[in-house]
HTML snippet that shows the backbone in 3Dmol.js (N, CA, C, O; Angstrom):
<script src="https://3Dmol.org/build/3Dmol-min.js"></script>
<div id="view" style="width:600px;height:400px;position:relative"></div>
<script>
const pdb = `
ATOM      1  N   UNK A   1     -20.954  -5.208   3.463  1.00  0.00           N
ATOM      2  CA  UNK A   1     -19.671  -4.853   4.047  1.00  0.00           C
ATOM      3  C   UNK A   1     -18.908  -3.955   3.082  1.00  0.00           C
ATOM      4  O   UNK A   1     -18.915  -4.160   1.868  1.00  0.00           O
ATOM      5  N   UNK A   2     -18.230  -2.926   3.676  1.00  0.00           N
ATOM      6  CA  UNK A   2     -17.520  -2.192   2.957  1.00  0.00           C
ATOM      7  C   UNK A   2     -16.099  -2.898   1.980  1.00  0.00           C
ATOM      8  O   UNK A   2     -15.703  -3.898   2.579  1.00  0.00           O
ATOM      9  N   UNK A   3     -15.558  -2.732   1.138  1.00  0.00           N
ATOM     10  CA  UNK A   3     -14.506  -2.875   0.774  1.00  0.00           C
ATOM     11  C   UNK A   3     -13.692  -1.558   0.420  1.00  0.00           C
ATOM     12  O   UNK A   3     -12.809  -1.833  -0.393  1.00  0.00           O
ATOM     13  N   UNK A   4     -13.701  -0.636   0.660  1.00  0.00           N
ATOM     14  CA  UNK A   4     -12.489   0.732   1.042  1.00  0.00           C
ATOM     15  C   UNK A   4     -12.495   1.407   1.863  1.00  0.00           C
ATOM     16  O   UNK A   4     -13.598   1.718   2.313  1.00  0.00           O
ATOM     17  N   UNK A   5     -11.740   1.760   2.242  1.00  0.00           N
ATOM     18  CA  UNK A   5     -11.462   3.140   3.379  1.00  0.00           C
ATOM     19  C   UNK A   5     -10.995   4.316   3.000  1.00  0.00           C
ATOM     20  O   UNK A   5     -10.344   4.617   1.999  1.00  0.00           O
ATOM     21  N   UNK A   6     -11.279   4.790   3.651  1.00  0.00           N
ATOM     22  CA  UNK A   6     -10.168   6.265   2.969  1.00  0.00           C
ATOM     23  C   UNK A   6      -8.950   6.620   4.324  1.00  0.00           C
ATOM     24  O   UNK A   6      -8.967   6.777   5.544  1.00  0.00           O
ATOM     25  N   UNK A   7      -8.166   6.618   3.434  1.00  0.00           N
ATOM     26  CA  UNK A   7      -6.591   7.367   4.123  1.00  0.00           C
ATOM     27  C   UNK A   7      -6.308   8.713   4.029  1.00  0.00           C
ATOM     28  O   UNK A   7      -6.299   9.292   2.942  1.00  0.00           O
ATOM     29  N   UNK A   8      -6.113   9.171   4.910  1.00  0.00           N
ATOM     30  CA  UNK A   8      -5.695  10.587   5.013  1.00  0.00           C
ATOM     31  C   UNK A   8      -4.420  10.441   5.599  1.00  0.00           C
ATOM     32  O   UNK A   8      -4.315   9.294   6.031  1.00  0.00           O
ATOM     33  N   UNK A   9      -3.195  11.254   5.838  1.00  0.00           N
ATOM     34  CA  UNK A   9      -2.111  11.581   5.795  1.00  0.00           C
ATOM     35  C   UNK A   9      -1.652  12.872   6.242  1.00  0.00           C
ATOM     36  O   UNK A   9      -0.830  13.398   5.492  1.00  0.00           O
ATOM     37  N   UNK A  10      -2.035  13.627   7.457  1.00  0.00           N
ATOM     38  CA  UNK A  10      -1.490  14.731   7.537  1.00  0.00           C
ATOM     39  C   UNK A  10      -0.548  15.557   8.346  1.00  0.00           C
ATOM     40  O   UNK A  10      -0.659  15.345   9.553  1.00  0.00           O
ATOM     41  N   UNK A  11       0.185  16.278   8.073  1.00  0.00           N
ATOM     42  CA  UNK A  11       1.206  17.139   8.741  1.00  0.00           C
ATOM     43  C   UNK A  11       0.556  18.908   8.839  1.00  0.00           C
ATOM     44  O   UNK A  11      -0.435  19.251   8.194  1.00  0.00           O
ATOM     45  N   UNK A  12       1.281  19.805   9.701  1.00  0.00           N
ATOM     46  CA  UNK A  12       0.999  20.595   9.906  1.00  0.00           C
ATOM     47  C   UNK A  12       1.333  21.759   9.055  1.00  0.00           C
ATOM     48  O   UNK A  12       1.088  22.945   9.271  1.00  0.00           O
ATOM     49  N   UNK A  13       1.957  21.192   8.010  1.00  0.00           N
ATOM     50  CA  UNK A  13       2.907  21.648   6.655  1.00  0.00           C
ATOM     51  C   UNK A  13       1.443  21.498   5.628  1.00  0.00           C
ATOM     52  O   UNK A  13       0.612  22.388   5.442  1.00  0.00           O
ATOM     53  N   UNK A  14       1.430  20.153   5.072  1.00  0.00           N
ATOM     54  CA  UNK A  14       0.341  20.024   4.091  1.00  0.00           C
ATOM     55  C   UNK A  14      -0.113  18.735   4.275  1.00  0.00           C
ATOM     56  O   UNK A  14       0.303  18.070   5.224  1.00  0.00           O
ATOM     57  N   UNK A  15      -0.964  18.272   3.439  1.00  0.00           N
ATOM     58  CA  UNK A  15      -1.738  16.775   3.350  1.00  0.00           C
ATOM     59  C   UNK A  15      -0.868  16.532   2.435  1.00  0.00           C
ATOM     60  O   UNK A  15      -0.580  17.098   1.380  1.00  0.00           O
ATOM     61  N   UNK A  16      -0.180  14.887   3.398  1.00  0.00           N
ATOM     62  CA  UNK A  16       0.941  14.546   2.316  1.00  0.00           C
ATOM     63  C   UNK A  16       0.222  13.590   1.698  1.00  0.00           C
ATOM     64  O   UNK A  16       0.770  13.357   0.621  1.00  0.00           O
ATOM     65  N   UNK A  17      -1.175  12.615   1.918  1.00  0.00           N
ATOM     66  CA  UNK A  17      -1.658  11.965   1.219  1.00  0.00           C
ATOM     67  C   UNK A  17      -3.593  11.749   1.478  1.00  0.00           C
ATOM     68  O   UNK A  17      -4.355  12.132   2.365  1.00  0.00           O
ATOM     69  N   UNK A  18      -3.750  11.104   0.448  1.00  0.00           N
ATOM     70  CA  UNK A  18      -5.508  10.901   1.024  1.00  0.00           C
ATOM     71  C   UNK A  18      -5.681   9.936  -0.792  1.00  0.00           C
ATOM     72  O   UNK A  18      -5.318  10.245  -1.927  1.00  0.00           O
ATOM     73  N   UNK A  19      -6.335   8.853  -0.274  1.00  0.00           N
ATOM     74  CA  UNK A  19      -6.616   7.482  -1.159  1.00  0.00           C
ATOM     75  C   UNK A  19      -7.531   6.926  -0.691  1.00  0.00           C
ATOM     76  O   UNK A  19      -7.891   7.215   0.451  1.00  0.00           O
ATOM     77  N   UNK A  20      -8.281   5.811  -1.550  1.00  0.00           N
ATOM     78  CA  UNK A  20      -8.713   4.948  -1.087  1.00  0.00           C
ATOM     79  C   UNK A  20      -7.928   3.465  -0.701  1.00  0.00           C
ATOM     80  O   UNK A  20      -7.080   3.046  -1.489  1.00  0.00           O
ATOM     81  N   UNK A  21      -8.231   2.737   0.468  1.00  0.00           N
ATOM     82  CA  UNK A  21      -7.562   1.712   0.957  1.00  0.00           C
ATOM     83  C   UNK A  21      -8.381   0.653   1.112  1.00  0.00           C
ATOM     84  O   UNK A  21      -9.587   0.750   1.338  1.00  0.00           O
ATOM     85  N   UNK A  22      -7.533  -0.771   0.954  1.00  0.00           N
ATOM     86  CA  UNK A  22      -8.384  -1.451   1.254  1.00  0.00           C
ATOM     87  C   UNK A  22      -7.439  -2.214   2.359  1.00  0.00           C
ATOM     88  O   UNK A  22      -7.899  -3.142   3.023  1.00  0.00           O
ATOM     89  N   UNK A  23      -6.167  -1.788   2.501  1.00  0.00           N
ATOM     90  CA  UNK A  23      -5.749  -2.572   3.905  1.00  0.00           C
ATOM     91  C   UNK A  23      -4.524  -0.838   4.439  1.00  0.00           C
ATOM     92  O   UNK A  23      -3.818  -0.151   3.701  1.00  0.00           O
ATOM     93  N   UNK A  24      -4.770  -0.725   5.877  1.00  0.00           N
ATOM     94  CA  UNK A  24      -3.573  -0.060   6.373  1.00  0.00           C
ATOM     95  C   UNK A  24      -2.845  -0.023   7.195  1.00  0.00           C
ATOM     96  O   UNK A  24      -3.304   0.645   8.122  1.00  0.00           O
ATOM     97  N   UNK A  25      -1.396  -0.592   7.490  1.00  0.00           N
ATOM     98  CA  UNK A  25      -0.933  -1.058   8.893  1.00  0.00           C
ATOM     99  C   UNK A  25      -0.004   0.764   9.458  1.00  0.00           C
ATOM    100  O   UNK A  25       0.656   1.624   8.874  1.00  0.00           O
ATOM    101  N   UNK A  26      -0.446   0.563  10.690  1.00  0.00           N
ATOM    102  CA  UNK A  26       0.021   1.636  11.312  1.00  0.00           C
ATOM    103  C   UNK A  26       0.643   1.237  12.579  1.00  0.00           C
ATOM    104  O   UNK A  26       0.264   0.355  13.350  1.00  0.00           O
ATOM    105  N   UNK A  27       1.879   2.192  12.702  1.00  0.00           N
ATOM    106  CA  UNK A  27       2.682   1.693  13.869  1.00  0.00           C
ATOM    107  C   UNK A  27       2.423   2.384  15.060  1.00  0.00           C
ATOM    108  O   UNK A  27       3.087   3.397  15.277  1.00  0.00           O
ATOM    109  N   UNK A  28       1.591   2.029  15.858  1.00  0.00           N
ATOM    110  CA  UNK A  28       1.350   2.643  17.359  1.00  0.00           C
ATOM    111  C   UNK A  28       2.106   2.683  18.037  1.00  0.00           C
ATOM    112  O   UNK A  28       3.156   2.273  17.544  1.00  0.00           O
ATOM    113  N   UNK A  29       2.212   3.064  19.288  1.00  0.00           N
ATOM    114  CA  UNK A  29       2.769   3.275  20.503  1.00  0.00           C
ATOM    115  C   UNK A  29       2.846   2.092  21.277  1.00  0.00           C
ATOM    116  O   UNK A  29       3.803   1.613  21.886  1.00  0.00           O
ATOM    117  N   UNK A  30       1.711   1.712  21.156  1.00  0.00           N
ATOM    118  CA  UNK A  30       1.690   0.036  21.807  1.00  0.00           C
ATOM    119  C   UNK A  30       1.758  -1.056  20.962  1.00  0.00           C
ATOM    120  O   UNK A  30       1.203  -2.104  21.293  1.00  0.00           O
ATOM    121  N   UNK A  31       2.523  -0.936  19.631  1.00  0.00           N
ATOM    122  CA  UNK A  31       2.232  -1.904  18.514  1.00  0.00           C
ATOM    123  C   UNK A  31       1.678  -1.553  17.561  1.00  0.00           C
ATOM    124  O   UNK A  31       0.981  -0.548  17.423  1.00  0.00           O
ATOM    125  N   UNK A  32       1.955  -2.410  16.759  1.00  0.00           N
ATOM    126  CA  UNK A  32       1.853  -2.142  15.327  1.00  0.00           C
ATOM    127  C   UNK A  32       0.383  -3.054  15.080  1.00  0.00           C
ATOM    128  O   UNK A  32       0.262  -4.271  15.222  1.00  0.00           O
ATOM    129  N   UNK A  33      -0.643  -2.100  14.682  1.00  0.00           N
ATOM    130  CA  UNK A  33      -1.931  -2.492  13.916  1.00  0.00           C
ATOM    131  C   UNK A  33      -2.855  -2.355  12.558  1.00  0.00           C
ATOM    132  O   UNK A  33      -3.410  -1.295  12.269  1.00  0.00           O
ATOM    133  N   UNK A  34      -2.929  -3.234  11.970  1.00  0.00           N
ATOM    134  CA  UNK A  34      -3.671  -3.252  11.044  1.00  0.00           C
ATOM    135  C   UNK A  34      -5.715  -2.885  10.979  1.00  0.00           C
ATOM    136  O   UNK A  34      -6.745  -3.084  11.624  1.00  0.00           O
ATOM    137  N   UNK A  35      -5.316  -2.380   9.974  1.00  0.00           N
ATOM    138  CA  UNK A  35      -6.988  -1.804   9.614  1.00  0.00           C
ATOM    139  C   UNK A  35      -7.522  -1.947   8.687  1.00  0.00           C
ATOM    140  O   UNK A  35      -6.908  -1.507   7.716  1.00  0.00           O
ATOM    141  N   UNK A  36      -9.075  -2.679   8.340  1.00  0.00           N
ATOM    142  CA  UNK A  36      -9.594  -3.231   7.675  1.00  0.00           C
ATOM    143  C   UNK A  36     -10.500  -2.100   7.509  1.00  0.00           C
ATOM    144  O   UNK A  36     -10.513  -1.049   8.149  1.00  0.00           O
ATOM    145  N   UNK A  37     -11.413  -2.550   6.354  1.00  0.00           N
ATOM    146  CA  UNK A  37     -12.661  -1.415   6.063  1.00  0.00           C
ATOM    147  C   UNK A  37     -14.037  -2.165   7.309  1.00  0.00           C
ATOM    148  O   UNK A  37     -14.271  -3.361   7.486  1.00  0.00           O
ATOM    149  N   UNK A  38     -14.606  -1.172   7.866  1.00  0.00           N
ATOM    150  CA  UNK A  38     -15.422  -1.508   9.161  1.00  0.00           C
ATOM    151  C   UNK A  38     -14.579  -1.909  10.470  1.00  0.00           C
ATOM    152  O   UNK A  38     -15.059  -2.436  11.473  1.00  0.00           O
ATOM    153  N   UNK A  39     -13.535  -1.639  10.316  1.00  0.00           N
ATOM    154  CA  UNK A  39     -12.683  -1.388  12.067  1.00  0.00           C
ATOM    155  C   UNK A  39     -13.227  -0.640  12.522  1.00  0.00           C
ATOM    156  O   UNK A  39     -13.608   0.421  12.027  1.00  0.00           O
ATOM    157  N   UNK A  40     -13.428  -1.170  13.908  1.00  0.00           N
ATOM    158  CA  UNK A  40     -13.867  -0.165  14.828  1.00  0.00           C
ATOM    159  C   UNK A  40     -13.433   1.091  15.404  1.00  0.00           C
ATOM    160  O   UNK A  40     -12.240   1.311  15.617  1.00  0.00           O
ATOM    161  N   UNK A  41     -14.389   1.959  15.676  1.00  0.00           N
ATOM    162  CA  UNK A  41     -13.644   2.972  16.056  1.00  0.00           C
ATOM    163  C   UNK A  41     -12.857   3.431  17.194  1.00  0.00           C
ATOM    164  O   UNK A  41     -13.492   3.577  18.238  1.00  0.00           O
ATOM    165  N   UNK A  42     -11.119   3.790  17.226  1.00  0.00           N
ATOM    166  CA  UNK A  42     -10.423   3.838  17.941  1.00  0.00           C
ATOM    167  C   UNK A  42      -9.451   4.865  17.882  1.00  0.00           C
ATOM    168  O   UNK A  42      -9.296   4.977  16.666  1.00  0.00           O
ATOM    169  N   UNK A  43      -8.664   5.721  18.441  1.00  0.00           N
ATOM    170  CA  UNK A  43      -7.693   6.525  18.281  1.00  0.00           C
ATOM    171  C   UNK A  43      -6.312   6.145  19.146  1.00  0.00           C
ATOM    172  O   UNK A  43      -6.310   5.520  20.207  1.00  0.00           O
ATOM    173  N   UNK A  44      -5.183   6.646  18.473  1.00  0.00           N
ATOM    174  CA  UNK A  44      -3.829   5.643  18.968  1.00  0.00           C
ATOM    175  C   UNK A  44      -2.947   6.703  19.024  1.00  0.00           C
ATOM    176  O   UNK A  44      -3.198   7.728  18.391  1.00  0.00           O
ATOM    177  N   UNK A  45      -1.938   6.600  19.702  1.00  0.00           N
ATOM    178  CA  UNK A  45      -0.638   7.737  19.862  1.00  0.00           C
ATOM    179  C   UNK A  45       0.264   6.491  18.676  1.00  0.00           C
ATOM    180  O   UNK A  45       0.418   5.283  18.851  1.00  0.00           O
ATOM    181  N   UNK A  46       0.801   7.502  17.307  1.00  0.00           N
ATOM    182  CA  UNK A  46       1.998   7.246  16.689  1.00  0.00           C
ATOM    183  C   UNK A  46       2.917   6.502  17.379  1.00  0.00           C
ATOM    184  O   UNK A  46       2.577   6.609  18.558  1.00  0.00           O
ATOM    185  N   UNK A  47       4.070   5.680  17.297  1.00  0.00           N
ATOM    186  CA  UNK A  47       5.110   5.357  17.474  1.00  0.00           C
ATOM    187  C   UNK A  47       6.345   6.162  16.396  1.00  0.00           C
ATOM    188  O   UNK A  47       6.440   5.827  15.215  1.00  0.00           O
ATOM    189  N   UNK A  48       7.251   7.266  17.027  1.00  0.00           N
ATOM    190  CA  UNK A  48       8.250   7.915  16.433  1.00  0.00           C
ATOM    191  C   UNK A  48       8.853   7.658  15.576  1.00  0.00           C
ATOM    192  O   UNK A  48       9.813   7.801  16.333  1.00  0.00           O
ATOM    193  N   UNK A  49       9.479   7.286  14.286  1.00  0.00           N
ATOM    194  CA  UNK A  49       9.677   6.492  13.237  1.00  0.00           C
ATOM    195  C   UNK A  49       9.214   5.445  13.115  1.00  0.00           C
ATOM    196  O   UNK A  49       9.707   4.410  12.666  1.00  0.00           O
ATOM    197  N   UNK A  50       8.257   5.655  13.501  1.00  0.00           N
ATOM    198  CA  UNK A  50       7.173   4.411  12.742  1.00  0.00           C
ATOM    199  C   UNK A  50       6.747   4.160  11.260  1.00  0.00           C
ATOM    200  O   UNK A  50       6.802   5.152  10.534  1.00  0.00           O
ATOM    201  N   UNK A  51       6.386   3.144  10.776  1.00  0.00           N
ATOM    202  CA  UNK A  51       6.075   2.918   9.481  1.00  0.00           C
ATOM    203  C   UNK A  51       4.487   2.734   9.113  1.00  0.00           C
ATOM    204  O   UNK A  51       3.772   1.813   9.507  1.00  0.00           O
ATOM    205  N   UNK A  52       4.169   3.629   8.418  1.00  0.00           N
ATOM    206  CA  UNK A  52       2.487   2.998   8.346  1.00  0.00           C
ATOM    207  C   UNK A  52       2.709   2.856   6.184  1.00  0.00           C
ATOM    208  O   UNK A  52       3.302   3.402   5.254  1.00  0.00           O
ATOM    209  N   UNK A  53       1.820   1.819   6.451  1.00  0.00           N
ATOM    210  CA  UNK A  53       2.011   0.889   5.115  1.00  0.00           C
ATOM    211  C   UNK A  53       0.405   1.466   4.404  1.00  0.00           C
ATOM    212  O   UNK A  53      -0.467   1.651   5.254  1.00  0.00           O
ATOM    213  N   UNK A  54       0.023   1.731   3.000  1.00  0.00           N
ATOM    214  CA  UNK A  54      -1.093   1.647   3.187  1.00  0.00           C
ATOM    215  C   UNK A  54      -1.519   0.866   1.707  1.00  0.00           C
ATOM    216  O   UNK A  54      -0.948   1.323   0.717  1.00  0.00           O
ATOM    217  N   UNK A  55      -2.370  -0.145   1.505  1.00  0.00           N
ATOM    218  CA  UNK A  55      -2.568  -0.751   0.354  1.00  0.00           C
ATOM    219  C   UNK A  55      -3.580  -0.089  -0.497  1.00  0.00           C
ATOM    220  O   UNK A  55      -4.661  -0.382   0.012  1.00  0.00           O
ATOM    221  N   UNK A  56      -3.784   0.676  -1.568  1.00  0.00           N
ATOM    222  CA  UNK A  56      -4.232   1.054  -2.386  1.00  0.00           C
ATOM    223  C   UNK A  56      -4.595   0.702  -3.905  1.00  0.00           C
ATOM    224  O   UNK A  56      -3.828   0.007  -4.571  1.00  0.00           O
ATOM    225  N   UNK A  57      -5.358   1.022  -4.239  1.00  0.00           N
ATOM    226  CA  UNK A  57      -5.775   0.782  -5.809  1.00  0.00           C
ATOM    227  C   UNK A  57      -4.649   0.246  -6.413  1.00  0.00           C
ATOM    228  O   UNK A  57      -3.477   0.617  -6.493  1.00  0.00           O
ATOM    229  N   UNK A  58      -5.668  -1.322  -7.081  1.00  0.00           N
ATOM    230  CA  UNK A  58      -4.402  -2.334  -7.664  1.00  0.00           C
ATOM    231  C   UNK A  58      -3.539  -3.230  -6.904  1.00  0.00           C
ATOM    232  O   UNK A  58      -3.078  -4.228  -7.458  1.00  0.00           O
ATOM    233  N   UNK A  59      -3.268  -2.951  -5.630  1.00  0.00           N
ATOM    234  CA  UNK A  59      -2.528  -3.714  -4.487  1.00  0.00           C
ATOM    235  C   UNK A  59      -1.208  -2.780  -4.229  1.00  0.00           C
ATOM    236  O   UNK A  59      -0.401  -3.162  -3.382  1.00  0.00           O
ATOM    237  N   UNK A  60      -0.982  -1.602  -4.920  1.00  0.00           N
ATOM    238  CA  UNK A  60      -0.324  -1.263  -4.624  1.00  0.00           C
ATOM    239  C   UNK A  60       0.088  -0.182  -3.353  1.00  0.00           C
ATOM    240  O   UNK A  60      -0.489   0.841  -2.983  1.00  0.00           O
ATOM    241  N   UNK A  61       1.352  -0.860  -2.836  1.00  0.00           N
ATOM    242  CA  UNK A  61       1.808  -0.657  -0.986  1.00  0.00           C
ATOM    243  C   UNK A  61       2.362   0.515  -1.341  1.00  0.00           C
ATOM    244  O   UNK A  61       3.000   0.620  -2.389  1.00  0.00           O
ATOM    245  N   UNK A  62       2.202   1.381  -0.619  1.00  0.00           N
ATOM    246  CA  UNK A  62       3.082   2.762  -0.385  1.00  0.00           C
ATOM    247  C   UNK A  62       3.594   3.078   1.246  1.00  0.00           C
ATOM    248  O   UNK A  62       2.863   2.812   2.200  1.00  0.00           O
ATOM    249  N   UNK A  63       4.571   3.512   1.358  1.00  0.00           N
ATOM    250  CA  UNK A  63       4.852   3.568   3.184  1.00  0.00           C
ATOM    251  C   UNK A  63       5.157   4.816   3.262  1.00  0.00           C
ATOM    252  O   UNK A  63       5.666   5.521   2.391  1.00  0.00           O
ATOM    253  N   UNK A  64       4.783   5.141   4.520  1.00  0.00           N
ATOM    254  CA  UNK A  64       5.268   6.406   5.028  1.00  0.00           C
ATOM    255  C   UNK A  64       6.328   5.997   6.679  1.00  0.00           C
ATOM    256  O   UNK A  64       6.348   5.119   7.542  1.00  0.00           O
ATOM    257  N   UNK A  65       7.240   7.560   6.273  1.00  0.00           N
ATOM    258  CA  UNK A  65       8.089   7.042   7.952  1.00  0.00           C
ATOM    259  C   UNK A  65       7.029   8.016   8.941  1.00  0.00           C
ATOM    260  O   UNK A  65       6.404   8.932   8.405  1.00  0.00           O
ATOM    261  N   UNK A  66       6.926   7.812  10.020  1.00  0.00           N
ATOM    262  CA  UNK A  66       5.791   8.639  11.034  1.00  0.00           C
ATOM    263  C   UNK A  66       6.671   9.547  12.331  1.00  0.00           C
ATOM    264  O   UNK A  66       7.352   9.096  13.252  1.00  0.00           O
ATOM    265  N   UNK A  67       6.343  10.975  11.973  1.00  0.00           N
ATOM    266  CA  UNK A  67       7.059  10.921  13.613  1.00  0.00           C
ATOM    267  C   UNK A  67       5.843  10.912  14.901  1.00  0.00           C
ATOM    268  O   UNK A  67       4.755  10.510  14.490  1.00  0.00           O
ATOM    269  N   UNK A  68       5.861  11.158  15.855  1.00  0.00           N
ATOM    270  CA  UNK A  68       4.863  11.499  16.755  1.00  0.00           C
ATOM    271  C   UNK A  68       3.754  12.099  16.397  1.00  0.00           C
ATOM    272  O   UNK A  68       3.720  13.117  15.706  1.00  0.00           O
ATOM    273  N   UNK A  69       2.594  11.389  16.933  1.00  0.00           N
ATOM    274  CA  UNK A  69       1.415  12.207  16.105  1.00  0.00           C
ATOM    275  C   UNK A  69       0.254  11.214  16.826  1.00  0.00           C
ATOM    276  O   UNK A  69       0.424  10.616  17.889  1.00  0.00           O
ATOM    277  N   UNK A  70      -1.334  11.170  15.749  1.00  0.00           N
ATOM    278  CA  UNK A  70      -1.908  10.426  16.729  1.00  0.00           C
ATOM    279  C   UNK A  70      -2.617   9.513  15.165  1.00  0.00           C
ATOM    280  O   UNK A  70      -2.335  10.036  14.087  1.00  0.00           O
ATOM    281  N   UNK A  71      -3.200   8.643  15.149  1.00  0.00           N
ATOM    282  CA  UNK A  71      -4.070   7.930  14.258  1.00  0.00           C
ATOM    283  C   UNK A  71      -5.918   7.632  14.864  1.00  0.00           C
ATOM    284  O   UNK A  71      -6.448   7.034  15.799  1.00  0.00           O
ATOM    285  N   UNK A  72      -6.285   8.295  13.912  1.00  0.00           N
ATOM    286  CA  UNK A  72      -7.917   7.922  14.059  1.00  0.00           C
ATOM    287  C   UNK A  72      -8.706   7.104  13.076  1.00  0.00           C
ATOM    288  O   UNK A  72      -8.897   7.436  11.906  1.00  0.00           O
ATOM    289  N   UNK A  73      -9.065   6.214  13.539  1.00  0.00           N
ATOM    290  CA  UNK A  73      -9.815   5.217  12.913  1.00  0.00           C
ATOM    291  C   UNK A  73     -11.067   5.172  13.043  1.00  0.00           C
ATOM    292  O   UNK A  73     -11.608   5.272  14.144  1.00  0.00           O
ATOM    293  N   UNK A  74     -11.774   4.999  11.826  1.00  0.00           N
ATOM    294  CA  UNK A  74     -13.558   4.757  12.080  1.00  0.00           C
ATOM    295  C   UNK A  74     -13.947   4.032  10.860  1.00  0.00           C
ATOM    296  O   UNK A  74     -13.709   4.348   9.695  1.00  0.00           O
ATOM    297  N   UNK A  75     -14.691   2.835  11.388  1.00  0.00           N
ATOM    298  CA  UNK A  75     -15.348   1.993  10.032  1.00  0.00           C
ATOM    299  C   UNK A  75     -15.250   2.516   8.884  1.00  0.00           C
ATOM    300  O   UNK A  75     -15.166   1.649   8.014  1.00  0.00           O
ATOM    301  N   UNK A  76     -15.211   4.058   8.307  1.00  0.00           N
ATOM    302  CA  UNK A  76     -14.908   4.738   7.040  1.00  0.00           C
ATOM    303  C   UNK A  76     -13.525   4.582   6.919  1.00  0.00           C
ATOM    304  O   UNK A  76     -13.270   3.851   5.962  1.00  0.00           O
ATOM    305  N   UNK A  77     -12.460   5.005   7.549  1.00  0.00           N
ATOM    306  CA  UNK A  77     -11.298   5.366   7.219  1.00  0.00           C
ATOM    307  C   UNK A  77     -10.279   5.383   8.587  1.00  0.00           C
ATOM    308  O   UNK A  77     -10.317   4.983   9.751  1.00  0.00           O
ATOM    309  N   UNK A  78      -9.375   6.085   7.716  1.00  0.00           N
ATOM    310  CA  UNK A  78      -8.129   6.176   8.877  1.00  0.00           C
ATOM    311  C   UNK A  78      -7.376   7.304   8.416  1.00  0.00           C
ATOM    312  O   UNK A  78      -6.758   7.137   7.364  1.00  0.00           O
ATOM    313  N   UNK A  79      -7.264   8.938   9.248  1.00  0.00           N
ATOM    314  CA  UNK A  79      -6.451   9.738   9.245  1.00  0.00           C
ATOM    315  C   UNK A  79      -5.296   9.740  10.203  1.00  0.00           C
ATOM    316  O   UNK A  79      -5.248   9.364  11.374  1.00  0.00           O
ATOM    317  N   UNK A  80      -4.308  10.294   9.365  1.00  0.00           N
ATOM    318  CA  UNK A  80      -3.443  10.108  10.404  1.00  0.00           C
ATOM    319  C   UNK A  80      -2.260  11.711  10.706  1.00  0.00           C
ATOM    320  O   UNK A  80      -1.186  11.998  10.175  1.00  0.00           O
ATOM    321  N   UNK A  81      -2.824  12.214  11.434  1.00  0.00           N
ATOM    322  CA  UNK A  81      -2.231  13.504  12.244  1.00  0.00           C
ATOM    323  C   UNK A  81      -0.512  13.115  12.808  1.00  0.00           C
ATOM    324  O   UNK A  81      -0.210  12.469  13.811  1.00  0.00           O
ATOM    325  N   UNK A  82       0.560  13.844  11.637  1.00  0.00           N
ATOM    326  CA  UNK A  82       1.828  13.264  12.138  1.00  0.00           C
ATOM    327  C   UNK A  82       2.160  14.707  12.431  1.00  0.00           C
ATOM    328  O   UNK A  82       1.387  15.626  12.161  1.00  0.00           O
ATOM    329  N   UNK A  83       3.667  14.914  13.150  1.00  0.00           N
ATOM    330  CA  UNK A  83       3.993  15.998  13.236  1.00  0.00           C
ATOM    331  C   UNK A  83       5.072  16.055  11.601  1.00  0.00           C
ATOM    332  O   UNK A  83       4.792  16.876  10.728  1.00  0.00           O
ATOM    333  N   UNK A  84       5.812  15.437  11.498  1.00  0.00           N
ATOM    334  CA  UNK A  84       6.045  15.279   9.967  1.00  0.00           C
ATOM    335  C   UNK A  84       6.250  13.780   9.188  1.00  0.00           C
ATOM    336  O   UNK A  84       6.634  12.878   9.932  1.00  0.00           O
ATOM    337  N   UNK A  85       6.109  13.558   8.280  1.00  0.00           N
ATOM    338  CA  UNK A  85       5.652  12.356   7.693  1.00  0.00           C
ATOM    339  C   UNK A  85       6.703  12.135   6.246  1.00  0.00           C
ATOM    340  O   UNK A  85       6.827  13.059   5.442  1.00  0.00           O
ATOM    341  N   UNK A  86       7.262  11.087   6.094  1.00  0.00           N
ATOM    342  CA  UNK A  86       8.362  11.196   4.535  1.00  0.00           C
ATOM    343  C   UNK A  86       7.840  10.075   4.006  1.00  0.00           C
ATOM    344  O   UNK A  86       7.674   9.066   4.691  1.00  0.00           O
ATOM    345  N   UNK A  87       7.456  10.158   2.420  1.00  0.00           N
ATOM    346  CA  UNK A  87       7.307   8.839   1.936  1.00  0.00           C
ATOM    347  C   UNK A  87       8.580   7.668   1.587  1.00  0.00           C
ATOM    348  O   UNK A  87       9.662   8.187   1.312  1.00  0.00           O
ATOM    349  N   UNK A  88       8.552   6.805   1.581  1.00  0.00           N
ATOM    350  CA  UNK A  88       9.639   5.832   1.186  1.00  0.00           C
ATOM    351  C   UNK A  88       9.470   5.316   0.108  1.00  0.00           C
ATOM    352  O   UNK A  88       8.522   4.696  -0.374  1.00  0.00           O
ATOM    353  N   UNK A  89      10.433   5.597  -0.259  1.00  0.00           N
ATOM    354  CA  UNK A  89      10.804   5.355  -2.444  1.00  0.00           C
ATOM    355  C   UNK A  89      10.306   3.668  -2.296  1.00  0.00           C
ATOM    356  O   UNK A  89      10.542   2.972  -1.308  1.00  0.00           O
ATOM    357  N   UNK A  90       9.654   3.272  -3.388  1.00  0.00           N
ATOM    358  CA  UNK A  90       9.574   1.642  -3.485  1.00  0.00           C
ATOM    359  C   UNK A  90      10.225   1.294  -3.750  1.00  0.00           C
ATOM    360  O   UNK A  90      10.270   0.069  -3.862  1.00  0.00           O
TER     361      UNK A  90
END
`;
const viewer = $3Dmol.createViewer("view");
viewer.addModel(pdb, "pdb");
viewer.setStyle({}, {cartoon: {color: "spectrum"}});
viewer.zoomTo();
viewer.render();
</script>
């Protein structure tokens, strides 16, 4: 079984991020879901200030605010196509 994923992060501006993860919650359209390494593969419409959380090297959480956009998930990873994306200070 895997233990990382990779995160991607992008806007139409630049790649605001890309890590390895080992947990990432993302706020959908229909709810807010979490993603493990080997989630299945699925694609989701953003929820508009949404928050996607992502846990990285060490345990450390970083968040982003989301506007409209879409999230793709596959047992490797999770990119996430925003129209613009802001990180939130810890």
């Amino acid at each position: 079984m895997e233990t990382a994923l990779k995160f991607i992060l992008l806007t139409p501006a630049q790649q605001v991020a890309e890590t390895d993860a080992s947990y990432v919650s993302v706020a959908g359209e229909s709810g807010d879901f979490g993603v493990l390494p080997g989630h299945m593969a699925m694609v989701s419409t953003l929820r508009p200030g949404g928050i996607v959380a992502v846990t990285g090297p060490g345990g450390i959480i970083t968040s982003y605010t989301v506007s409209s956009g879409v999230a793709e998930v596959s047992p490797q990873g999770v990119t996430i196509l925003a129209e613009s994306a802001t990180a939130i200070p810890a």
